[in-house]
C-alpha positions, 0 to 999 in steps of 0.5 A: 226827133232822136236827135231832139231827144238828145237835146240836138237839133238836126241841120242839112235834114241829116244829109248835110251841115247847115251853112248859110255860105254854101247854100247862098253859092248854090243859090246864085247859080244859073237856073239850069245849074241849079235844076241839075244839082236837085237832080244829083241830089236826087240821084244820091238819095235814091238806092239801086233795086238790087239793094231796094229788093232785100229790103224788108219791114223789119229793117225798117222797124229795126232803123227806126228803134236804133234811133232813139235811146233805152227812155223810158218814155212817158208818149210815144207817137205813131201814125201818119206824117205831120210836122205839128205831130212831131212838135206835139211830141217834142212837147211831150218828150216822146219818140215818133214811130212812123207808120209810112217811109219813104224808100226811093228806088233808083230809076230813070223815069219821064215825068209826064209817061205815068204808065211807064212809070208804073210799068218799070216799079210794079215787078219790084213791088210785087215782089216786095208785098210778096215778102212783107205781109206786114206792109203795103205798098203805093208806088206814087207817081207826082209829076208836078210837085216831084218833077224835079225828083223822079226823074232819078227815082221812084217814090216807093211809099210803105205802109206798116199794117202790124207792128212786128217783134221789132216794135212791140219790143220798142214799146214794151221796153221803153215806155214808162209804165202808164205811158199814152200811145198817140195815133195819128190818123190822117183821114186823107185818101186818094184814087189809086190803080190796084196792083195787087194786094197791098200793092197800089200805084198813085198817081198825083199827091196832096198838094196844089192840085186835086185828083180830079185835076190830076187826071182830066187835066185843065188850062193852067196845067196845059200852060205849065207843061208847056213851060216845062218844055213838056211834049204833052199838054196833060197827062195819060195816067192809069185809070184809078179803080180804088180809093186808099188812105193817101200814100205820104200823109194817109193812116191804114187804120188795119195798124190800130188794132195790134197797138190797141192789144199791146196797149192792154198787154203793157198798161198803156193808155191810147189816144186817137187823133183824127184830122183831115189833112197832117196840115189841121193838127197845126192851130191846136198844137200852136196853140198849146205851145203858146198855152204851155209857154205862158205857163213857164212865164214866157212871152209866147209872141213870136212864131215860126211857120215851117213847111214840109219837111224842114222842121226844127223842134230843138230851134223852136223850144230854144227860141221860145218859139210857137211852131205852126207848120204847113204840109207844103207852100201851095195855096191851101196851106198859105190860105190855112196860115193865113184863117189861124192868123186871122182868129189868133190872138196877134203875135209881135215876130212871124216867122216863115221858112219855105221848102224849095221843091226845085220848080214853080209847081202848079198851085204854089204860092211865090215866097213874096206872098208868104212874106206879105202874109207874115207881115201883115199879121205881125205887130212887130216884124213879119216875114221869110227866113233862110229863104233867097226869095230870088231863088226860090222855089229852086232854091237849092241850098234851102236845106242848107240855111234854114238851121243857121238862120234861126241859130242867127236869132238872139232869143234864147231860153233853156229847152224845157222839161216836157210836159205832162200828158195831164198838162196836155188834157188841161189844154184840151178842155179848156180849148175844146170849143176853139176855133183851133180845135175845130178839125180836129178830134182827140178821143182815148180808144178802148183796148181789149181789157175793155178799158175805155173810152169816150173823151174827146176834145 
């Protein structure tokens, strides 16, 4: 989002340039070779404990406000994670401030000994919520979706329960008068093992598989352990003895009321928007865009389908381009593609660009039937993009192509001035009893001036 503020898009996810070449040689490596590149790439990502355990909430804060510029901001975004959250703010000209990070600490971990695994990060951790009184923190443990990853590193997940000096100034400094605070709070939770306070240890992740399947195990996860050359035929994990808001895409509600205060303190305005699942944003937001679009005079036929982490909103506005975005290629993200679809009014070109997570995990879906789902819907022209259907899901360089492959594209118009906060509530009214609008709700929080209240779409 920084860099789309910039008016720059953002190859490689940061780490790397975009180059289809280059990802088109990793991808035609041996299956095992490419296994062990996701390994490396895991190895660089992951930082030592010793660097890990001066970390603290507001060196977080502080990275996060170093990437934007002075604004001022009309929006800003804070909350859960959400690809369709960052296109709405995209739209609206606004920075995101993430409520979750993702810090991975560097370790040697077996996929399926979940206990160990806990074991080795919970004298870390406990140190970590001892210094930060801010934050809380869910050492998550997925050995399906991340079996690729963790092997290398453990996924330490915080969560900010209070803004800090850090933030507060951010928003006191850089946003416009009047400006709208967005919440996003995705309600999704998950069984956690109680580590303390604030300190939680999750095992399994939204996904291809539920909780419950995590932990009693089933047929099809038996067969996919044994294709792993795993030991074991389902998994001994701690027993779970609390519920808390899912740790990657999950919103901690303790953060609303220090935003509400200092919504009231600076003139603010502040909306809540409460969905299910990140994925449930993406209807109404495709369905903005494709409002806004029409009223800059733009076709507003073509789509881009993006999943997890490899979202692109400088490509998407350059292209014309509506973003509809899926939490990851598993079966109920391709199933929630495909019902927009099918109530959408048709688009002439879909797009669909998949995140490769370096293994065939249980619940994804082959990039065949996401090429078929595009197709099928399409009136014109339907199917993947910077994908190697071949490789996939080790697909290794995808970070590395997807940028390139929609630079290829030749529709290009100028990136817009942003929409208005009014423009977006139009929309709102006029979408209010839409099949996009469904699970979703939008409602203005009352601050501590007593400022109101009750609008919801």
């Amino acid at each position: 989002m920084s860099r789309f503020l910039r008016g720059k898009d953002f190859p490689g996810l940061g780490v790397a340039p975009g180059s289809a070449s280059l990802a088109d040689l990793v991808a035609r490596l041996p299956s095992r070779a490419r296994r062990r590149a996701l390994v490396l790439g895991a190895r660089m990502e992951s930082a030592p404990v010793s660097r890990v355990s001066r970390l603290s909430g507001e060196d977080l804060a502080a990275w996060t406000a170093d990437q934007y510029g002075p604004g001022p901001y009309p929006a800003v975004v804070i909350g859960s994670g959400s690809g369709a959250a960052v296109h709405l703010a995209a739209a609206l000209g606004a920075p995101v401030l993430p409520q979750t990070y993702l810090v991975p600490v560097s370790a040697r971990l077996d996929p399926d000994r979940p206990r160990a695994a806990l074991r080795a990060g919970r004298d870390l951790g406990r140190r970590l919520v001892e210094a930060n009184p801010e934050l809380s923190l869910c050492h998550m443990h997925d050995p399906n979706q991340d079996r690729a990853m963790i092997v290398r590193f453990a996924y330490f997940r915080f969560k900010r329960l209070q803004l800090g000096s850090t933030l507060e100034r951010f928003l006191e400094q850089r946003l416009a008068p009047g400006a709208t605070i967005f919440i996003v709070n995705t309600t999704l939770t998950w069984p956690v093992t109680v580590l303390g306070e604030r300190h939680r240890f999750q095992f399994g992740a939204l996904g291809g598989m539920d909780a419950h399947e995590y932990s009693a195990g089933s047929e099809r996860l038996s067969r996919h352990l044994a294709e792993q050359g795993s030991a074991v035929r389902r998994w001994d994990a701690p027993a779970a003895d609390g519920t808390y808001p899912e740790a990657e895409w999950g919103y901690d509600d303790a953060l609303t009321p220090d935003i509400q205060s200092l919504a009231a303190r600076c003139g603010y305005a502040v909306r809540e928007i409460t969905v299910g699942e990140p994925e449930h944003l993406s209807p109404l937001v495709a369905d903005f865009y494709r409002w806004w679009y029409r009223r800059r005079g733009l076709p507003a036929d073509q789509l881009l389908v993006e999943t997890y982490n490899q979202w692109e909103p400088y490509w998407s506005l350059r292209m014309g381009a509506v973003p509809f975005w899926v939490q990851f290629t598993a079966r109920s993200s391709h199933d929630w593609l495909d019902q927009y679809l099918r109530t959408a009014a048709p688009y002439r070109r879909i797009d669909v660009n998949l995140f490769s997570n370096g293994l065939r995990s249980v619940g994804q879906v082959p990039a065949e039937e996401w090429r078929d789902v595009a197709d099928r819907y399409a009136t014109w022209s339907g199917g993947t993009i910077g994908v190697d259907k071949a490789a996939f899901p080790e697909d290794a360089g995808s970070t590395l192509r997807y940028r390139t492959a929609l630079a290829a594209l030749d529709q290009r118009y100028p990136i817009p001035s942003p929409a208005t906060v009014h423009e977006l509530d139009t929309f709102l009214a006029e979408a209010r009893n839409s099949d996009s609008a469904e699970h979703v709700r939008i409602a203005r929080l009352r601050t501590a001036t007593g400022h109101s209240g009750q609008g919801t779409a």
